[in-house]
TORVO-602560 format. One record per residue (C-alpha): residue in three letters; y, x, z. Coordinates in steps of 0.25 Angstrom, whole numbers, plus 5000, padded with zeros to 4 digits. Layout:
N
ALAYXZ;...
end
This chain:
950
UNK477051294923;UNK477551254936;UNK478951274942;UNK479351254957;UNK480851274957;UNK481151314972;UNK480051414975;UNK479951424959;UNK478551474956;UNK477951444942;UNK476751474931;UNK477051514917;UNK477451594908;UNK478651734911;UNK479951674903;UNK479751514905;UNK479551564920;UNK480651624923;UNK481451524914;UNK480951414922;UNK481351474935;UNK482651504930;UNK482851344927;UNK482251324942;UNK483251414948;UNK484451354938;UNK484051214943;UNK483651244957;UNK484651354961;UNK484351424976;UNK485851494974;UNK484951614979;UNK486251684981;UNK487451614981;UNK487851464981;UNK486451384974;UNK486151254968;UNK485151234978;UNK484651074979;UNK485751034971;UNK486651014982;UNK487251144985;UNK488551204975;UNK488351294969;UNK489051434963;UNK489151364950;UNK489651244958;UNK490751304967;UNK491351374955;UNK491551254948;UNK492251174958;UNK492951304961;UNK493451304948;UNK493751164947;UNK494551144960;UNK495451264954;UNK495451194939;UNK495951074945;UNK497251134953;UNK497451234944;UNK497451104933;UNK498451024941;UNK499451134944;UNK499651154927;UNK499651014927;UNK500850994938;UNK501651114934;UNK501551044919;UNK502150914926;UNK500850844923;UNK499950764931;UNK498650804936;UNK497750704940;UNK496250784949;UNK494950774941;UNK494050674950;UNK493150744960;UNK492250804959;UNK492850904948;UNK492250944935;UNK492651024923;UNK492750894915;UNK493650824925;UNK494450954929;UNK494651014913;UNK495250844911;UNK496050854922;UNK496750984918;UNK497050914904;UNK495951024898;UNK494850924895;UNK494850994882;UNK494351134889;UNK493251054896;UNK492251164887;UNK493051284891;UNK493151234906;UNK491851214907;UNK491451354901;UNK492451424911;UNK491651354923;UNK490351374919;UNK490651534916;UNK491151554929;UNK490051484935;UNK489151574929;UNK489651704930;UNK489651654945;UNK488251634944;UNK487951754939;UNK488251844950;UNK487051784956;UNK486151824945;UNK486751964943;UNK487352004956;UNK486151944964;UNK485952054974;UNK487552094974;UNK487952054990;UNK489252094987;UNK489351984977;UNK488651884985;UNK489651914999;UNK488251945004;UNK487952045014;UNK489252055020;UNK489952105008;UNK491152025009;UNK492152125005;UNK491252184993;UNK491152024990;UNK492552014990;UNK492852144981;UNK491952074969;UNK492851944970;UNK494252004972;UNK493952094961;UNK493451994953;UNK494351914954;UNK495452014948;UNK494452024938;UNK494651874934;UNK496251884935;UNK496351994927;UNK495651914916;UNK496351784918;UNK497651894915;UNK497051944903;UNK496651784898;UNK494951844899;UNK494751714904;UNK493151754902;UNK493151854910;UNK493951804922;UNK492851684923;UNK491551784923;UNK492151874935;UNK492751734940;UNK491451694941;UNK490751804947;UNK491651814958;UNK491551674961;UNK490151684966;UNK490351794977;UNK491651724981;UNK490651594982;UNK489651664990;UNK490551714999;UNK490651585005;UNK489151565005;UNK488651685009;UNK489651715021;UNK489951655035;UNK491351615030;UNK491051455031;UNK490151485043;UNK491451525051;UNK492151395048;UNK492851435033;UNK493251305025;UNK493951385016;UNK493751495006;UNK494051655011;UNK495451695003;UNK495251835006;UNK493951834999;UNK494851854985;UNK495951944991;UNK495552074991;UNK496052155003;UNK496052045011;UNK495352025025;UNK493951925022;UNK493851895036;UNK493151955048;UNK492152025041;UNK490752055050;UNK490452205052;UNK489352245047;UNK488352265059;UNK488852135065;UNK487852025067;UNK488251895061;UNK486851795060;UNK485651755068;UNK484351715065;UNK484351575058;UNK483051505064;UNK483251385055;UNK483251365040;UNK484751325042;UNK485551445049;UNK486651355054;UNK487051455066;UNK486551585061;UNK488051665059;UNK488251725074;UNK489351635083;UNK490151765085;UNK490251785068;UNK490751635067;UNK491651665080;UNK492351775074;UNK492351745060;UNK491651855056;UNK491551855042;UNK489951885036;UNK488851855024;UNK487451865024;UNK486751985019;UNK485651955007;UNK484452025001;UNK483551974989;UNK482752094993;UNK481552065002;UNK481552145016;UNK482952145017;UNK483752185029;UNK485252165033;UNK486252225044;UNK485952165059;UNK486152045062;UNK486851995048;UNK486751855042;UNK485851835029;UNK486151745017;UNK484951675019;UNK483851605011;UNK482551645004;UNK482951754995;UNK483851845005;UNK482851915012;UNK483851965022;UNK483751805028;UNK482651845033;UNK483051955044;UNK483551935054;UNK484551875056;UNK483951795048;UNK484451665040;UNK485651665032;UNK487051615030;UNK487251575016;UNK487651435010;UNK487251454997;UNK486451314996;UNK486251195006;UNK485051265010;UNK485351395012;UNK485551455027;UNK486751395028;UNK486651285019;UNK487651205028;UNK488651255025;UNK488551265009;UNK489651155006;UNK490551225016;UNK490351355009;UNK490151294995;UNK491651214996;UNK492251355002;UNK491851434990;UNK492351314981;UNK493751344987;UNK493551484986;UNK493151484971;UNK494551394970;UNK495351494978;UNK495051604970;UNK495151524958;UNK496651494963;UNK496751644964;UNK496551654949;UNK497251534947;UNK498451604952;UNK498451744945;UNK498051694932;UNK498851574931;UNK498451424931;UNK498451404916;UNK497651554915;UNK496751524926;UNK496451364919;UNK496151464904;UNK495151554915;UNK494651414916;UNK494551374902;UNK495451254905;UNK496251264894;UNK497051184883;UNK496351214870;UNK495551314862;UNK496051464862;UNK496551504848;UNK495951624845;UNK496351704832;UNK495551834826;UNK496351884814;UNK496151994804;UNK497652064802;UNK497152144791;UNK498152164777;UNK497552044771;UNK497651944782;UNK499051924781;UNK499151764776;UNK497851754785;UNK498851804798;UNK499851694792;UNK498651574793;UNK498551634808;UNK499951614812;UNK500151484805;UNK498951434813;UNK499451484826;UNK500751424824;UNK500151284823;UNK499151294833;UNK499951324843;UNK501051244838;UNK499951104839;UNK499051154850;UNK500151224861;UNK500451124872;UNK499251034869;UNK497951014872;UNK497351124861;UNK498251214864;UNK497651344864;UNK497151404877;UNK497151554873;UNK497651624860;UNK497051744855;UNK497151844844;UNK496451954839;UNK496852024827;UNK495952124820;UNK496052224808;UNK495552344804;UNK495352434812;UNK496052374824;UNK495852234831;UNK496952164843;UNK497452154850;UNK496952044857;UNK498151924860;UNK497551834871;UNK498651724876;UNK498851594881;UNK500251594876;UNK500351524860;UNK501651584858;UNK501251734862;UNK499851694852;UNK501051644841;UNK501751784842;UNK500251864841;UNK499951774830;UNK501251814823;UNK501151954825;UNK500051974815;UNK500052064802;UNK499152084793;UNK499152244789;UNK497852344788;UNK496452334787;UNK496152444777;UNK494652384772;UNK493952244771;UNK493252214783;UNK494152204797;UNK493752194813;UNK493552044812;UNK492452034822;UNK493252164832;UNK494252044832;UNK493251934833;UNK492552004846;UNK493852024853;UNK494151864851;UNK492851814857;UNK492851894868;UNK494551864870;UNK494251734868;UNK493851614879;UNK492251564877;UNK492251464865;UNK493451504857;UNK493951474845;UNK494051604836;UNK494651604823;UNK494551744815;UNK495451764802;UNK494951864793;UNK494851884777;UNK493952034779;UNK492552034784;UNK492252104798;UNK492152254797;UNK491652264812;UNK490452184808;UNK489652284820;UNK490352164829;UNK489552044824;UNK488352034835;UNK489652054845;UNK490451934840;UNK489051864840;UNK488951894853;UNK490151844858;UNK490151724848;UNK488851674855;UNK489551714870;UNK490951634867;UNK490551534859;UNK491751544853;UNK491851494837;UNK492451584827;UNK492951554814;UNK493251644804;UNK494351634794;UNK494051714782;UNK495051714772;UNK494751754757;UNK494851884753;UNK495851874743;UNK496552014740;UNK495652124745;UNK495852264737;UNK494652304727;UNK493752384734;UNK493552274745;UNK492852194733;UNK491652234739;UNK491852164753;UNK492152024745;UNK491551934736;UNK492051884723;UNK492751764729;UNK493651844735;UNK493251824750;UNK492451924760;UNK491051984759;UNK489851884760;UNK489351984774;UNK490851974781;UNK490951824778;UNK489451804783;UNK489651894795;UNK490951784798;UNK490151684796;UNK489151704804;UNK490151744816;UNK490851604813;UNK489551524813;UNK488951594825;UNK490251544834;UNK490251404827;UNK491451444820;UNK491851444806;UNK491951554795;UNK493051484787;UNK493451564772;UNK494851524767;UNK495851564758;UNK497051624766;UNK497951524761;UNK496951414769;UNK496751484781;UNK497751414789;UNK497351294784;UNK495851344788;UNK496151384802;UNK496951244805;UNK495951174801;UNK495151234811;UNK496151244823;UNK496551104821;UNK495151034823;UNK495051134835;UNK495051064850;UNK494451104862;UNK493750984863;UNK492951024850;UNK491451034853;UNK490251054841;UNK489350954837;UNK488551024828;UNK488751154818;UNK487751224808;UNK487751354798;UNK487151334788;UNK486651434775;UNK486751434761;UNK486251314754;UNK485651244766;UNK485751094766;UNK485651014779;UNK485850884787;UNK486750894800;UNK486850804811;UNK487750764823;UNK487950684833;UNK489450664836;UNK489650574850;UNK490850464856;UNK491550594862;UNK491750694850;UNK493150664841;UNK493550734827;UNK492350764822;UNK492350874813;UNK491550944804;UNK491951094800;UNK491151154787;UNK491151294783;UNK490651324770;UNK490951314753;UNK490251214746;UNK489651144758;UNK489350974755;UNK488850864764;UNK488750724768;UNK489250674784;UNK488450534788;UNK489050484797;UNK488150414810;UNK488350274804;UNK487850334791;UNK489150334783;UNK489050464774;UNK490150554769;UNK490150674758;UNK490750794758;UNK491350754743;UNK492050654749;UNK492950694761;UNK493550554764;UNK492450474767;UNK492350394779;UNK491650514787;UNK492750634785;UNK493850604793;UNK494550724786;UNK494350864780;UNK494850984777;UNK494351094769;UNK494751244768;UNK493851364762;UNK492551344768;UNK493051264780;UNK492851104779;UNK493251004790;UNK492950864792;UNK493550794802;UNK492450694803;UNK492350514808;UNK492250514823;UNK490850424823;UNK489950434835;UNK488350464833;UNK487550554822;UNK488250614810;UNK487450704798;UNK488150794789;UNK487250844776;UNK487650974773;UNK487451034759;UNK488051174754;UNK487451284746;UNK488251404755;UNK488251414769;UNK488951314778;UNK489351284793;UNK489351144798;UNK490151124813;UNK490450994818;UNK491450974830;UNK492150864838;UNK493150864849;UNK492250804861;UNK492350854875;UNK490750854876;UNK490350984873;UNK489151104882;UNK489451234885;UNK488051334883;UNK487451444891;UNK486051504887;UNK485451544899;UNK484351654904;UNK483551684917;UNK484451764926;UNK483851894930;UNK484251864945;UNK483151854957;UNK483251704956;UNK483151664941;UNK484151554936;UNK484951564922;UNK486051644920;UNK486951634908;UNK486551714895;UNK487551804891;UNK486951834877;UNK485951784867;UNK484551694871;UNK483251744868;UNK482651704855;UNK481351624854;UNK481251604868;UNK481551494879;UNK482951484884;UNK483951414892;UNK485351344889;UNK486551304897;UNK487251164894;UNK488651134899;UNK489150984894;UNK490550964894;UNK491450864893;UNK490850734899;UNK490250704911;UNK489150594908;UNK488850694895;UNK487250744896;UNK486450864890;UNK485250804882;UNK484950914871;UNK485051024869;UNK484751114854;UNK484751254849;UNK485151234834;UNK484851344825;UNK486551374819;UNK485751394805;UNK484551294806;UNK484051194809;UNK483051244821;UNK483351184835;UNK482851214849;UNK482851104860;UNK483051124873;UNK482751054888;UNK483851014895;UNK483851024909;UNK485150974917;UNK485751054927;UNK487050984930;UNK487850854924;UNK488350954913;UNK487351074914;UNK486151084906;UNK485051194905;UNK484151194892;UNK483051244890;UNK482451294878;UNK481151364873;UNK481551424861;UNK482951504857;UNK483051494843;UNK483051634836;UNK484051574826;UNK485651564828;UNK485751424836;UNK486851344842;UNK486751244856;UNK486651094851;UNK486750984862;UNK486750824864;UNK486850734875;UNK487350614880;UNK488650574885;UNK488750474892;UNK488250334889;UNK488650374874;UNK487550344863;UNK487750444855;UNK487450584859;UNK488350704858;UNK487950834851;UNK488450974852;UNK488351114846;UNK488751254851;UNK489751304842;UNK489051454844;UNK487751494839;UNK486751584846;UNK485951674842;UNK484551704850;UNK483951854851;UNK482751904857;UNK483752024863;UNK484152034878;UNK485552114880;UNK485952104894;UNK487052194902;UNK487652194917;UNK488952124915;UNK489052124930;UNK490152204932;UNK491452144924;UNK492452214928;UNK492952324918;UNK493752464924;UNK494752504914;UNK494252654910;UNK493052644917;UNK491752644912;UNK490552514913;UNK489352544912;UNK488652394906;UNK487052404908;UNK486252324897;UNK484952284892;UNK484352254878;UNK482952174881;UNK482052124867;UNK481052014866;UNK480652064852;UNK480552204846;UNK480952344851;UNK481652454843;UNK483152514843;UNK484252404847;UNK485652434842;UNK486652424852;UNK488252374852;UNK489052354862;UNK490652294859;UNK491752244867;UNK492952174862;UNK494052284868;UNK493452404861;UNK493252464877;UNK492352594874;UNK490952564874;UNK489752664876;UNK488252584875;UNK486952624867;UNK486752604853;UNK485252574853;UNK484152524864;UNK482952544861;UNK481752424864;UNK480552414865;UNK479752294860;UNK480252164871;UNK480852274880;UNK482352314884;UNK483352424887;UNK484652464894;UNK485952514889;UNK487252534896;UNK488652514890;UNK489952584894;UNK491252504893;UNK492452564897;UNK493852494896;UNK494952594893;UNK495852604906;UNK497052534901;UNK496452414899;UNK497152304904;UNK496552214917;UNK495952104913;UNK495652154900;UNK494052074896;UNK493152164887;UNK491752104881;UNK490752194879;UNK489552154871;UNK488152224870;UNK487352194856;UNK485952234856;UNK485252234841;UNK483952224839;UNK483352314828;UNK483752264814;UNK484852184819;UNK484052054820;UNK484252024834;UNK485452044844;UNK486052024859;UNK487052034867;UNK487752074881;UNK489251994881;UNK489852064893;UNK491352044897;UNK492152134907;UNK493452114912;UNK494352254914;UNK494952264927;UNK495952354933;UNK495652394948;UNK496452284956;UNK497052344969;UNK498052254972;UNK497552114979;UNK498852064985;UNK499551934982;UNK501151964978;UNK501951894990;UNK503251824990;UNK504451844998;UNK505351745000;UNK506951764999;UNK507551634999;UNK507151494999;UNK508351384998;UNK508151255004;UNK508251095000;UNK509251005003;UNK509550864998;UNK508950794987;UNK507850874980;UNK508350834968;UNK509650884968;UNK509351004975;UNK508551144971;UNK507951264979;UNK507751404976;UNK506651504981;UNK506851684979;UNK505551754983;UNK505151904980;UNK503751924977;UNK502952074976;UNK501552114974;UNK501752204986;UNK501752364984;UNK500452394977;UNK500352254970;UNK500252264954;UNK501452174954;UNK501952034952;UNK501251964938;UNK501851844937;UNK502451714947;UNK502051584944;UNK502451454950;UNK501351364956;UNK502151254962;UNK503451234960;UNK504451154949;UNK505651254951;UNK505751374942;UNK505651514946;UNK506351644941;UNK505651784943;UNK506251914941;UNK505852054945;UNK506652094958;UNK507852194954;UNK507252344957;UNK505952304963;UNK504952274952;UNK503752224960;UNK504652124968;UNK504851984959;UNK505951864962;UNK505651734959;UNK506551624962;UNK506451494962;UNK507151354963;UNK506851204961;UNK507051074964;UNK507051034979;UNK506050934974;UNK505151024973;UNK505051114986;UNK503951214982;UNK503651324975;UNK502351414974;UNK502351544967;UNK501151604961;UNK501251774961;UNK500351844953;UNK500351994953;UNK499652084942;UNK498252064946;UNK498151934950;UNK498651924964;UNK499151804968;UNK500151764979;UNK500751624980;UNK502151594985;UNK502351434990;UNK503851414995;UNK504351275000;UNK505751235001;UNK506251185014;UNK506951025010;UNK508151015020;UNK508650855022;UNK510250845020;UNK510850845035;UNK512350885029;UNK513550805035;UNK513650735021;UNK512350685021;UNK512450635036;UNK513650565035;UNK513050505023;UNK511850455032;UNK512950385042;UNK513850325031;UNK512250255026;UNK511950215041;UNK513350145043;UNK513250075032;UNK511850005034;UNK512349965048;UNK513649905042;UNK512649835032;UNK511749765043;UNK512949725053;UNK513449645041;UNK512249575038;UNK512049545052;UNK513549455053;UNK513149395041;UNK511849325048;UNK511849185050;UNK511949135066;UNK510649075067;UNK509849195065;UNK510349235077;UNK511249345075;UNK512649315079;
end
């Protein structure tokens, strides 16, 4: 087997081929179409959106931090999410941070992979105005999202338009004619770009060198005509007279004339000069239409977009059937004391949400930042319906995850088992896609009528198939199904949310089945602080040894191990001695059991499995569903939290077993890692990791909270299109592809707004082969901008033994036709006079959203310490007052005007300060002047005579 990473040829086998070129191109990047890794030396897409974002964290960061009176002190140079997240007083979002970057770095990347030979999404071939169109209307894609708190979807279509917006700068002539700053226009739709070139005009010559320093024609750099070189992947390609090319091996257009090219994709490319130049202008162009987010959504929206953030969101699923009425009290007693502990600290919660569900309805859906508005949603709650047993639990559950940020917490309250259990392989789906954790909170069946009987066992509590469907749910997201009395389920639920942080990372976590004994070992570092253990389970036993061998038994919970404890139902906690190096745990029960054990630490990973990207040049893309069972495959490691912290392992742990995989690390940056493994187990698995922080003896170890399942199944659908016409119909192409055996494969596809769906219920396969479906979503007309649907396609395999997936999210957009900032008009401005302290100025200004403008939003104040007033203006409704007045000592004010679809327009005033000149003050100067001449004519008399002075 020989590989030759450059001009990559190689001898073996189909599949470890084309893996092995994939790693060549992931390492050894040519940025075929758009900004490349190169030698190493050039940035990057990936690159220019993180700095992009970072500048724009840490302004955005200090402006919070000034307008709270606080002091803001920079992150040191060059910026990282670690520094940036500590600087904005969020280290505890580091994970969630880090997440939001890397998202939006891959959606960026994707375009390369799916929209390859797109011009229009590349600024090639002259398209500058269609180029434009896909970033304006992107970018009121994002806005409306950011409206509607789908922070998700406003970092996928974020992403994407960032890479054209990035290429512009790349792939056009705009540094060439002297531009150190970013083109404004290219955001504003209906605004002029520049001096656009005609379409039959020349704009390049021949290049007779390698470097094409002087190819662009001195008349087009003269006039500042605006171009882009034209591309082709398609040998024998031809372009309009006289026209510049991209340039470089793959465009086949290089190579007439004129030929050479103009692009600044790498150091090396035809006009590599000039890739810093370019590179530092689409920096600043990522940041500027950051800021323009930053201004529609709000500077505290737009740091949630980025997941900085205080703490977890607190996010409730409740069943409001008759029976749940002291369930619903528990609720709202733990609201109360969450938000009454957590609000204005560090865990405060970033985002509430609620979804109540009976039968047969389910929502509505409460999503806010605002506790006090969650309080009232909480409150509102009654218990009434449900006719028979089992209830929508997992119809809520769905609407929850896909609501809910990536790596939630979910808590559902129930006492019925699910009715929709059709729904499982969907909330699978999106379990493994979010990895967020559930936790069930199944209350005893205590007064059901007779002819329920059958849905219960003799205990009294639900059927052994509901509570194993639960179960499963729970430990699938690395959750908890916790079974209590509804006189403990407060109790139940605060011992949960108490131990919560965001900080809390996994050391290890297993599932284990009825009567299964075992020894369970952990490796807790210097970094890692109240270690806890959480058991689920009746009739569970064990013995904790400590790393210096001191031993501890679950008969005697105030040994010198067990910190403290708290049991409740099935639910034991154990708040365990902070003692550095290898713990065991022996584990004995003759029922079934779920060991986690976690810690506040800020060293944790963040997991992608990957696959070989189906674009011209190889490379990995991101896997959107399940990995292929039985096979090689490839993983994704993220480190957070600590700079000097190193990858050194990396498992796959069965969840139910004891089977493990290893894997090859290979690093691809200080905190990026690509694994490589030969075998994906068939069995449900979780990611287990260790390394080295540091000089620090004692390793550090980490679990995934979710669990994966691998399938030899293949759902893949065109989510290329994200955008989501009220009342109109999309059409979603998909295919279903099988390693194993062919039949008839039942399909299901779901999504969490209950939008009408059309799609096949069966493909048939033949034995390893595939076919194509369509499914047809369509959104009803009055749905509401903003509005984010997830649609998941499930493939089943005959017999129900093996299923995939397709997670697609869309974001509904109303047509946008109004691009124009509101404006100010001043009508008064008063002036300073005499001491700023004692003296106060006020400023009246009108603003509209002009005659076709969807009207003002909301005015905020971006610099300033006065306070404002606003008021619709007396028989004009689109015209808004604002008036405001402060202190002379401080002279200016900025206004930030949003209108209703995102607009923004920003209104800076000054006030002039005027020195006192009144007689008063001047006859006050001459009394101060005649005086201090009075005082030095009667020191001079009193001088003695011999120092001359008579």
């Amino acid at each position: 087997m020989t590989i030759h990473c450059g001009c990559i040829f190689f001898t073996t086998n189909c599949a470890v081929m084309k893996l092995l070129a994939a790693l060549c191109v992931l390492l050894l990047q040519t940025g075929a179409h758009g900004f490349g890794l190169g030698n190493g030396k050039s940035l990057n897409h990936q690159e220019i959106t993180e700095r992009g974002i970072l500048n724009t964290v840490v302004e955005v960061c200090r402006a919070v931090a000034l307008a709270e009176d606080r002091y803001f002190l920079y992150p040191p140079k060059p910026f990282n999410a670690e520094s940036v997240a500590a600087a904005c007083g969020a280290s505890k979002s580091l994970k969630t941070f880090s997440k939001a970057i890397s998202y939006i770095q891959d959606e960026n990347v994707e375009v390369d992979h799916y929209r390859f030979y797109s011009a229009r999404h590349h600024f090639d071939n002259e398209l500058i105005l269609e180029g434009r169109k896909i970033v304006t209307e992107g970018l009121s894609a994002v806005k409306a999202s950011n409206r509607e708190n789908n922070f998700k979807a406003a970092r996928k279509n974020l992403g994407k338009i960032l890479h054209s917006l990035q290429d512009f700068y790349s792939h056009s002539n705009w540094v060439e004619l002297g531009n150190k700053k970013p083109n404004p226009n290219l955001i504003r739709s209906g605004t002029r770009i520049g001096n656009l070139a005609a379409k039959t005009r020349a704009t390049c010559r021949n290049c007779f060198t390698d470097i094409c320093k002087d190819n662009i024609l001195e008349d087009v750099l003269r006039e500042n005509i605006l171009t882009t070189g034209y591309f082709s992947f398609v040998p024998f390609a031809s372009k309009p007279k006289g026209k510049c090319s991209h340039g470089g091996f793959i465009d086949f257009t290089s190579g007439v004339e004129p030929e050479g090219g103009i692009n600044k994709d790498e150091l090396d490319s035809s006009h590599g000069h000039l890739h810093f130049n370019a590179s530092n202008v689409a920096i600043a162009a990522t940041s500027q239409l950051l800021e323009d987010v930053r201004g529609a959504a709000g500077d505290r929206k737009f740091l949630q977009m980025m997941g900085i953030a205080k703490g977890k969101p607190l996010c409730f699923v409740v069943d409001t059937t008759g029976s749940m009425g002291d369930d619903i009290a528990a609720v709202k007693k733990v609201t109360a004391s969450i938000i009454d502990k957590r609000v204005g600290t560090v865990d405060e919660p970033s985002l509430y949400i609620l979804v109540p569900f009976g039968d047969p309805s389910f929502g509505p859906l409460t999503k806010t930042t605002d506790p006090k508005y969650f309080k009232r949603a909480i409150n509102s709650l009654k218990a009434s319906g449900g006719g028979d047993f089992p209830e929508l639990s997992l119809t809520g559950l769905q609407l929850a995850l896909t609501s809910a940020p990536p790596n939630s917490e979910i808590f559902v309250f129930t006492d019925a088992p699910a009715k929709d259990t059709h729904l499982r392989g969907t909330v699978l789906a999106l379990i493994e896609r979010t990895q967020s954790e559930v936790r069930f909170m199944i209350t005893n069946i205590l007064s059901r009528s007779q002819s329920d009987t059958d849905h219960q066992q003799q205990n009294g509590r639900m059927s052994r198939s509901g509570a194993q469907l639960y179960r499963e749910l729970a430990q699938a997201s690395g959750g908890q199904y916790i079974e209590v009395s509804k006189s403990n389920l407060l109790e139940a639920t605060t011992i949960i949310t108490e131990s919560s942080t965001s900080f809390q990372a996994t050391i290890v976590q297993a599932a284990r089945s009825r009567g299964k004994a075992e020894n369970v070992t952990f490796t807790v570092d210097e970094s890692v602080r109240n270690l806890t253990i959480y058991i689920t389970g009746h009739r569970v036993d064990f013995t904790l040894i400590s790393p210096e061998g001191v031993t501890q038994n679950s008969t005697d919970m105030t040994g010198p191990l067990i910190i403290s404890s708290q049991s409740v139902g099935n639910l034991h906690a154990l708040k365990l001695k902070e003692e550095v190096g290898l713990w065991e745990i022996r584990m004995v029960s003759a029922q079934s059991y779920t060991l986690k054990v976690v810690g506040e630490t800020s060293i944790d990973f963040l997991f992608d499995f990957m696959e070989v990207s189906q674009g011209p040049f190889g490379g990995f893309t991101v896997l959107e569903n399940r990995p292929k069972a039985g096979v090689n495959g490839t993983l994704r490691v993220m480190l957070t939290g600590s700079d000097s912290a190193k990858l050194t392992e990396v498992s796959l742990v069965e969840s139910s077993g004891l089977g493990r995989v290893h894997g090859i690390v290979t690093s691809l940056s200080e905190r990026s890692f690509l694994v490589q493994f030969d075998k994906i187990p068939s069995a449900e698995f979780a990611v287990l990791i260790m390394g080295q922080n540091g000089t620090s003896s004692v390793s550090f170890q980490r679990q995934s909270s979710t669990s994966i399942r691998a399938s030899s199944l293949t759902v893949t659908a065109d989510n290329t299109n994200t955008v989501l016409a009220p009342g109109m119909p999309l059409s979603i192409p998909f295919s279903v592809a099988t390693e194993g055996a062919g039949g008839v494969f039942r399909m299901r596809a779901t999504n969490d707004r209950d939008f009408d769906l059309t799609f096949p219920s069966s493909l048939v396969l033949e034995d390893g082969g595939s076919a194509n479906g369509t499914v047809n979503i369509t959104s009803p007309s009055d749905t509401p901008s903003g509005t984010d649907v997830t649609l998941t396609i499930e493939a089943n395999a005959p017999g129900g033994a093996d299923t995939n997936y397709a997670v697609l999210s869309f974001t509904v957009l109303h047509e946008v036709t109004d691009f124009t900032p509101p404006v100010c008009e001043l009508i008064s401005l008063s002036n300073c006079t005499g001491n700023c302290s004692l003296s106060m100025w006020e400023l009246s200004v009108q603003v509209t959203d002009g005659t076709n403008g969807t009207g003002i939003d909301r005015i905020e104040l971006r610099q300033g310490d006065g306070t404002m007033n606003i008021s619709v203006a007396a028989g004009n409704e689109n015209m808004t007052l604002v008036s405001y007045n402060a202190s002379c000592c401080s002279p200016a004010v900025e206004l930030v005007v949003i209108d209703h679809v995102g607009n923004v327009g920003f209104c800076f005033y000054t006030v002039q300060v005027i020195a006192p000149t009144t007689v008063e003050s001047l006859s006050t100067k001459l009394v101060q002047s005649f005086l201090l001449c009075l005082s030095f004519a009667v020191l001079a008399l009193s001088l003695p005579s011999e120092m001359g002075i008579n």
